[in-house]
C-alpha positions in Angstrom: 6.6 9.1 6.5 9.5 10.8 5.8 9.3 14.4 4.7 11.8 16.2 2.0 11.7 19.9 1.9 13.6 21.3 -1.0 14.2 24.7 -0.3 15.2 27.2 -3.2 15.1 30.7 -4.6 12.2 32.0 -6.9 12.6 30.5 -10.4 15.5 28.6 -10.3 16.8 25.8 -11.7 20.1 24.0 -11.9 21.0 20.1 -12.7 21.4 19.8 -8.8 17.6 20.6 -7.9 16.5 19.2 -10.9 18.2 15.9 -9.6 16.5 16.2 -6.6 13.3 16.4 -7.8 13.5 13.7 -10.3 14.8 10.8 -7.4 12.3 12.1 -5.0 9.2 12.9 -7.3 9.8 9.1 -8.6 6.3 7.0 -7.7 8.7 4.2 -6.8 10.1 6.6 -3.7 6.6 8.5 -3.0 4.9 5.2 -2.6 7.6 3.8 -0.1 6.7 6.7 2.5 9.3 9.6 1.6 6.8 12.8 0.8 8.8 15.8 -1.1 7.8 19.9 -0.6 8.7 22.4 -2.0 9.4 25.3 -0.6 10.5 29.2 -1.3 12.8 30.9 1.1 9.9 33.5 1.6 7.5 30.4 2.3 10.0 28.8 5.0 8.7 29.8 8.2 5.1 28.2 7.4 6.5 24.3 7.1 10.1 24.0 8.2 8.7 22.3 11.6 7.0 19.5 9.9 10.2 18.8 7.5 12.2 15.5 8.4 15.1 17.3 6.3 15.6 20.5 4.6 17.7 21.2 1.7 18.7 24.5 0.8 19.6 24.5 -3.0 20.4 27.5 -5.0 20.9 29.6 -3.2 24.0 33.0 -3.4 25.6 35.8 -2.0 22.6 37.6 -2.6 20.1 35.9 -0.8 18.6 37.9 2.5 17.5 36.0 5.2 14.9 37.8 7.3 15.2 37.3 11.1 12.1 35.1 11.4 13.7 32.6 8.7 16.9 32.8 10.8 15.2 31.7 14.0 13.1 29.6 11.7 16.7 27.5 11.0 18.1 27.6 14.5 15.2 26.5 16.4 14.6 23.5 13.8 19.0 22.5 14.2 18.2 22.6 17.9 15.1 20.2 17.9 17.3 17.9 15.9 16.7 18.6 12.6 18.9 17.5 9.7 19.5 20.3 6.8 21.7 19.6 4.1 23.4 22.2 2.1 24.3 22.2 -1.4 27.5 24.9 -2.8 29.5 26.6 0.1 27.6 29.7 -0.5 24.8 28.6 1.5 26.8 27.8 4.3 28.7 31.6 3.9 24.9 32.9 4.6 24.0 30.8 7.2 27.5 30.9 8.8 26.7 35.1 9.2 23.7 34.0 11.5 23.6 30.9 13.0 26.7 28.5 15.0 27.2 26.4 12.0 30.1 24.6 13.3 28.3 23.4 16.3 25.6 21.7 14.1 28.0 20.3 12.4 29.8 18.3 14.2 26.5 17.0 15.8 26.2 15.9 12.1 23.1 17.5 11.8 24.7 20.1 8.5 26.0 18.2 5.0 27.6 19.9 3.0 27.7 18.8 -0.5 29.3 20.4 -3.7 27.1 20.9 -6.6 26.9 17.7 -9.4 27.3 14.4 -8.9 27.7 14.1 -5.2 23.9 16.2 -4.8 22.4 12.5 -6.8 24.6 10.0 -5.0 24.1 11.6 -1.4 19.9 11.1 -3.2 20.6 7.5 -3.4 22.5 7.1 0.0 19.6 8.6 1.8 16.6 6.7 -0.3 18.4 3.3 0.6 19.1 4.3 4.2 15.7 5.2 4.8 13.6 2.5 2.4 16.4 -0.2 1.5 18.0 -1.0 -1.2 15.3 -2.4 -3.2 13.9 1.3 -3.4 17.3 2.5 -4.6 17.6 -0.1 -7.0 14.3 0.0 -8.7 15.0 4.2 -8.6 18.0 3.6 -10.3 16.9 1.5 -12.6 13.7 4.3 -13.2 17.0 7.1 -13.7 19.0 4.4 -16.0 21.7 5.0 -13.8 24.4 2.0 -14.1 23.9 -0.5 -11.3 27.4 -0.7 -10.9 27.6 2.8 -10.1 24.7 2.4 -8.3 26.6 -0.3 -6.1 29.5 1.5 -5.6 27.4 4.9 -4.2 26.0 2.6 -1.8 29.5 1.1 -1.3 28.3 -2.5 -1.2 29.8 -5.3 -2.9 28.2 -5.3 -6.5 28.2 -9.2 -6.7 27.1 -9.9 -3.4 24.1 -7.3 -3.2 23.0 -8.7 -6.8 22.8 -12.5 -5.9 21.1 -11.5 -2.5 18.6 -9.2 -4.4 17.9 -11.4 -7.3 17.5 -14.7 -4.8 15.2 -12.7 -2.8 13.5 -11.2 -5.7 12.6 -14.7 -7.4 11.5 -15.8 -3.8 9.1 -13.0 -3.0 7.8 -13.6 -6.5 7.0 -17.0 -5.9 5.8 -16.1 -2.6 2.9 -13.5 -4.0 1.5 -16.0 -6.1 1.2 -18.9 -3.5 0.5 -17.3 -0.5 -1.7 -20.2 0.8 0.9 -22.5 0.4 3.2 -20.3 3.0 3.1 -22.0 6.2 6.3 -20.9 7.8 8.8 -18.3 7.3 11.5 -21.3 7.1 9.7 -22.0 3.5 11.0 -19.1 2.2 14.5 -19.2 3.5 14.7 -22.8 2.1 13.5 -21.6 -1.0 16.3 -18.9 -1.2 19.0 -21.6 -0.2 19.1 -20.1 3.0 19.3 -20.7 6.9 16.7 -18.9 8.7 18.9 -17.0 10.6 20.6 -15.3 7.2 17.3 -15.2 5.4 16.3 -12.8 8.2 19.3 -10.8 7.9 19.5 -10.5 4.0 15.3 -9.8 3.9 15.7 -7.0 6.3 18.8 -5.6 5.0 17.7 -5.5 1.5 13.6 -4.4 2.5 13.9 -2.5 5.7 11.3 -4.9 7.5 10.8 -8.6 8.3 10.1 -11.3 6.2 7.1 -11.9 8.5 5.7 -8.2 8.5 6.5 -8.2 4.1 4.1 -11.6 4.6 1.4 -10.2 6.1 1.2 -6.9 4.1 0.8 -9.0 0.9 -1.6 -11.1 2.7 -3.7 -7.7 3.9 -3.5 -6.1 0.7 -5.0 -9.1 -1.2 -7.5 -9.1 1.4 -8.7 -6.0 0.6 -9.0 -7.3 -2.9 -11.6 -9.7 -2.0 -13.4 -7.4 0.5 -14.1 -5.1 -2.4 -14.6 -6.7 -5.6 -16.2 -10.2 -4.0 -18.9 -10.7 -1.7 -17.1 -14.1 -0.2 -17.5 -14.2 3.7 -14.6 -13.3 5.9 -13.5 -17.0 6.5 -13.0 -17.7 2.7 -11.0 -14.6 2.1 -9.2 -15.1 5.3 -8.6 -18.7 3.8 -7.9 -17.6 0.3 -5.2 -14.7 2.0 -3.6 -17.2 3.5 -4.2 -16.3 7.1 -4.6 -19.6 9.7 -8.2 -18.7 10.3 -10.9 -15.8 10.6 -9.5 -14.6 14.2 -6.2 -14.9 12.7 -6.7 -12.8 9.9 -9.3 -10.2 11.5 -6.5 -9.7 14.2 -4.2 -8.5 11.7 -6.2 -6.5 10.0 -7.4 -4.6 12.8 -3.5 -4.2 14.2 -2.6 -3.0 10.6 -5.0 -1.2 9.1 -6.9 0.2 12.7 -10.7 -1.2 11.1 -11.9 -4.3 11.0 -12.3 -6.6 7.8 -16.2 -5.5 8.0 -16.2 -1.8 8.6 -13.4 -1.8 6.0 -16.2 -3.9 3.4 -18.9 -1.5 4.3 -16.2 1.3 3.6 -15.1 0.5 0.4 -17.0 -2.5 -1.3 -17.9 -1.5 -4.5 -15.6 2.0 -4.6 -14.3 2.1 -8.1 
């Protein structure tokens, strides 16, 4: 889980943290593990520790940073902690209190100016983090051109379209057969692919392997039949596409921590 904490000054609002919040409030981004917060400059020193970024947005010459928020900032930079600015004035008010320039060449400070470069550093970090699919389907969500799109993420618009849509039409095929799957090789040779690239391309692309994508989809129709049917655990580990019962209780443990029947008893019948 990744978390976002936007932090800003009381009642504001600007297109810059109104473009944050719209590509990290997306369902499409909140569902793929990246949590936002929200925070006031009063409220800092309750949740900066549990931020995997801060952003400071909004923020002017007339901002007053108590002490507490001050140490708040440095001892947050010297666990490691990323903060990304947005309009030099924040980094004026900061630079008055804390060693900026040794954060940032540890790369732990971004600067960014205010406009376009707040949304395409958005983008950058949604696709680093969750892959490009995310980033894609958010774009799509904004109605952001995917040529632009492309070019944020400085990949090759041709190339990362075929490679998405081949994969796309694959994965596609692969959630409505999943008890035809028998190898991982299936798939690649449906995408016109060695193994070996099919690999590459599926983790580039989803940020996991095709094998752990296989099993999620497997787990998560599962679940399905645990709850709405009252077929026994061999038939939906047959139906799920798993080899056999040990096969697929394995997983399920490993993935989900319970097993298929505690997870029945748990949720059977929950509407």
């Amino acid at each position: 889980m990744y978390k976002i904490n936007i932090v800003s000054p009381e009642n504001f609002l600007s297109f810059d943290l109104g473009c944050l919040y719209e590509v990290f409030s997306l369902p499409q981004v909140v569902d793929s593990g990246i949590e936002l917060q929200a925070s006031k400059d009063s409220e800092l020193p309750l949740n900066l520790d549990q931020s995997s970024i801060v952003i400071f947005c909004g923020w002017d010459q007339k901002v007053n940073l108590s002490r507490i928020v001050i140490n708040k900032i440095e001892e947050f930079l010297y666990q490691k902690g990323n903060i990304v600015v947005v309009g030099e004035s924040v980094i004026n008010i900061l630079r008055q209190h804390i060693n900026i320039d040794l954060f940032s060449a540890k790369k732990q400070i971004l600067l960014l100016n205010s406009g376009l470069s707040v949304l395409e550093w958005a983008i950058e970090y949604v696709a680093e983090k969750k892959g490009l699919h995310i980033a894609q389907d958010m774009a799509e969500r904004l109605s952001l051109c995917p040529n632009k799109v492309s070019l944020i993420l400085k990949k090759n618009t041709s190339d990362l379209s075929k490679c998405s849509m081949r994969l796309k039409k694959v994965l596609v095929w692969a959630e409505a057969n999943l008890t035809d799957i028998h190898s991982i090789d299936m798939l690649a040779d449906r995408a016109f692919m060695s193994r070996r690239n099919f690999d590459r391309q599926f983790r580039a692309v989803y940020q996991q392997s095709p094998k752990e994508w296989l099993t999620q989809k497997r787990l998560s129709l599962a679940k399905t039949y645990l709850e709405d049917t009252e077929l026994c655990i061999e038939e939906i580990a047959g139906v799920a596409g798993f080899a056999n019962a040990i096969n697929f209780r394995n997983n399920f443990r490993s993935c989900i921590g319970i097993s298929p029947s505690t997870y029945r008893s748990n949720f059977a019948g929950v509407a």
